[in-house]
C-alpha positions as YAML, in Angstrom:
chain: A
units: angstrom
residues:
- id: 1
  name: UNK
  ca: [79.82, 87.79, 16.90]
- id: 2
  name: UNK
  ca: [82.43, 88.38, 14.10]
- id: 3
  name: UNK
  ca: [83.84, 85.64, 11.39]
- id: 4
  name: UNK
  ca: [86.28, 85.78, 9.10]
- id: 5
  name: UNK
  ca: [86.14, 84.81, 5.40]
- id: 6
  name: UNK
  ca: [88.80, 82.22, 4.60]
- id: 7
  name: UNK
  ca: [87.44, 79.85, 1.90]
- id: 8
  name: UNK
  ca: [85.06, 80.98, -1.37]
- id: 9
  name: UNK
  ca: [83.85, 78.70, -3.91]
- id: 10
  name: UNK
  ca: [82.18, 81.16, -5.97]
- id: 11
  name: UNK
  ca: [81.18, 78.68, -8.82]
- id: 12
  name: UNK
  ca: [78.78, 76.69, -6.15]
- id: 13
  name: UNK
  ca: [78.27, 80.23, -4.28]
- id: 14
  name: UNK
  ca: [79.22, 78.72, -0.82]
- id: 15
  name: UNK
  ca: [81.79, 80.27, 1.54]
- id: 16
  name: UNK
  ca: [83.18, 79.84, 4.94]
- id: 17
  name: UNK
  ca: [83.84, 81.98, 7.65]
- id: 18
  name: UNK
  ca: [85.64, 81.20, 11.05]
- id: 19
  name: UNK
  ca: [83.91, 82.30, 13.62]
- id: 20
  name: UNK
  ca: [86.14, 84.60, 16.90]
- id: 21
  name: UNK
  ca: [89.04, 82.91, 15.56]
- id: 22
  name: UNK
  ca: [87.62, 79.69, 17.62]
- id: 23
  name: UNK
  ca: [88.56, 77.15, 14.67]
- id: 24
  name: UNK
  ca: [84.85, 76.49, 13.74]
- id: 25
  name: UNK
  ca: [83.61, 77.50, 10.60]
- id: 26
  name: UNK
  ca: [80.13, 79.11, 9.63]
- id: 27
  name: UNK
  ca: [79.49, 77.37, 6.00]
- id: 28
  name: UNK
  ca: [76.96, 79.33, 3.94]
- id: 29
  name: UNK
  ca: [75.44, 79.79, 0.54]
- id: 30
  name: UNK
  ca: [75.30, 83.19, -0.93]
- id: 31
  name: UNK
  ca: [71.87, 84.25, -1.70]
- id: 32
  name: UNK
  ca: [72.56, 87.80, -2.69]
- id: 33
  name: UNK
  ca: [74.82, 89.01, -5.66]
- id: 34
  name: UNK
  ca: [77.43, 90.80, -2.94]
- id: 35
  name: UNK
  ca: [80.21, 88.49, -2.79]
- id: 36
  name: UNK
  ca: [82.22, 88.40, -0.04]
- id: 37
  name: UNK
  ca: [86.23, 87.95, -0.29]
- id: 38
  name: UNK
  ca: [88.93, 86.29, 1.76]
- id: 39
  name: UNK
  ca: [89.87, 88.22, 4.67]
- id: 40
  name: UNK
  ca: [86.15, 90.39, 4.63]
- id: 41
  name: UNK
  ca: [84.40, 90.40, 8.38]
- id: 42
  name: UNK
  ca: [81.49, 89.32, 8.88]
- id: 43
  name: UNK
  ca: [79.09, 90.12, 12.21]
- id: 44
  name: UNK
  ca: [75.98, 88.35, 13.38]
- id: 45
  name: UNK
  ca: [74.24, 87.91, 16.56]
- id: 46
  name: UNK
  ca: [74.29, 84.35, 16.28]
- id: 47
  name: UNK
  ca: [76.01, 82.67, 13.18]
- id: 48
  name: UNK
  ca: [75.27, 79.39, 14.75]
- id: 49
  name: UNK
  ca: [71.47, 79.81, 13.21]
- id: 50
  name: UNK
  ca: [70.74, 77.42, 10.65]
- id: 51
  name: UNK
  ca: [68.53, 78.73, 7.32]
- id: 52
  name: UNK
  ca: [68.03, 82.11, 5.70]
- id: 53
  name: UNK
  ca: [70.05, 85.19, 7.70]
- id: 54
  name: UNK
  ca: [71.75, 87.72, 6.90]
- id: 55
  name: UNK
  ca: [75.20, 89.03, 7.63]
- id: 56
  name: UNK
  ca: [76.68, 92.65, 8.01]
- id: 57
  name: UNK
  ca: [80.32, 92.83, 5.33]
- id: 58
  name: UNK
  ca: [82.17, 95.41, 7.54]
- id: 59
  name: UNK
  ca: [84.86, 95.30, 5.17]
- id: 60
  name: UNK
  ca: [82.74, 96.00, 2.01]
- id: 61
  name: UNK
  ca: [80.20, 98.18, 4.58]
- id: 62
  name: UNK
  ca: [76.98, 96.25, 3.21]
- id: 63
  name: UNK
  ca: [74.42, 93.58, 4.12]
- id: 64
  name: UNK
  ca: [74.18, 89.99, 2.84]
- id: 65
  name: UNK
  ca: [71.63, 87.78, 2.55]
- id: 66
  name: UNK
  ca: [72.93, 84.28, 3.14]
- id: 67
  name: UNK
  ca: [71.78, 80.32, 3.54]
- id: 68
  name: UNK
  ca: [73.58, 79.34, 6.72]
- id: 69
  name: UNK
  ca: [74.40, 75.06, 5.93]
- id: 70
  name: UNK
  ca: [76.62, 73.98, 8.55]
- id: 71
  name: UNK
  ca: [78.69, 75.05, 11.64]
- id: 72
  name: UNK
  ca: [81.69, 72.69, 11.28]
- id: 73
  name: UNK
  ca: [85.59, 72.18, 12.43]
- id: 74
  name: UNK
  ca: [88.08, 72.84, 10.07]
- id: 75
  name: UNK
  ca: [88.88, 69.58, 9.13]
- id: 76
  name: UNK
  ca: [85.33, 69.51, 7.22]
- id: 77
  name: UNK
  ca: [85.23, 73.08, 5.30]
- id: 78
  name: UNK
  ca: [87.31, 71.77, 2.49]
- id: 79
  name: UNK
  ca: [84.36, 69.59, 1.80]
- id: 80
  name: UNK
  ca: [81.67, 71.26, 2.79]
- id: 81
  name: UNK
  ca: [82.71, 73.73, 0.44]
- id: 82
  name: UNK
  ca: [83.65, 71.99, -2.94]
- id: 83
  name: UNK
  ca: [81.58, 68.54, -2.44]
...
């Protein structure tokens, strides 16, 4: 599966990603010091997995280690992100 970073909070260290363009978002706290930017891809086998995982950047060609929170709709990412 692929998502797309479109939302960073990097003072709480939590960022969304929409997953294949379907309009839901992966919501996830960065565990690892590689931030990821707006617009970076992300793959996973599964980023519907709740708890520690870790993503693949193939825009920044490294590995991630993440806290997966929430699968949500885009109506929530706003405050899943900065609540």
């Amino acid at each position: 599966m692929k998502a797309i970073v479109k939302l960073t909070n990097p003072i709480r260290r939590v960022y969304a990603a929409e997953i294949d363009a379907s309009g839901e978002y992966v919501i996830f706290k960065l565990l690892d010091r590689r931030e990821p930017e707006i617009g970076d891809v992300l793959l996973h086998d599964d980023f519907y997995s709740i708890g520690d995982e870790t993503f693949q950047n193939v825009t920044q060609d490294r590995e991630i280690k993440v806290a997966v929170e929430i699968v949500c709709d885009a109506d929530l990412v706003r405050q899943q992100c900065f609540a």
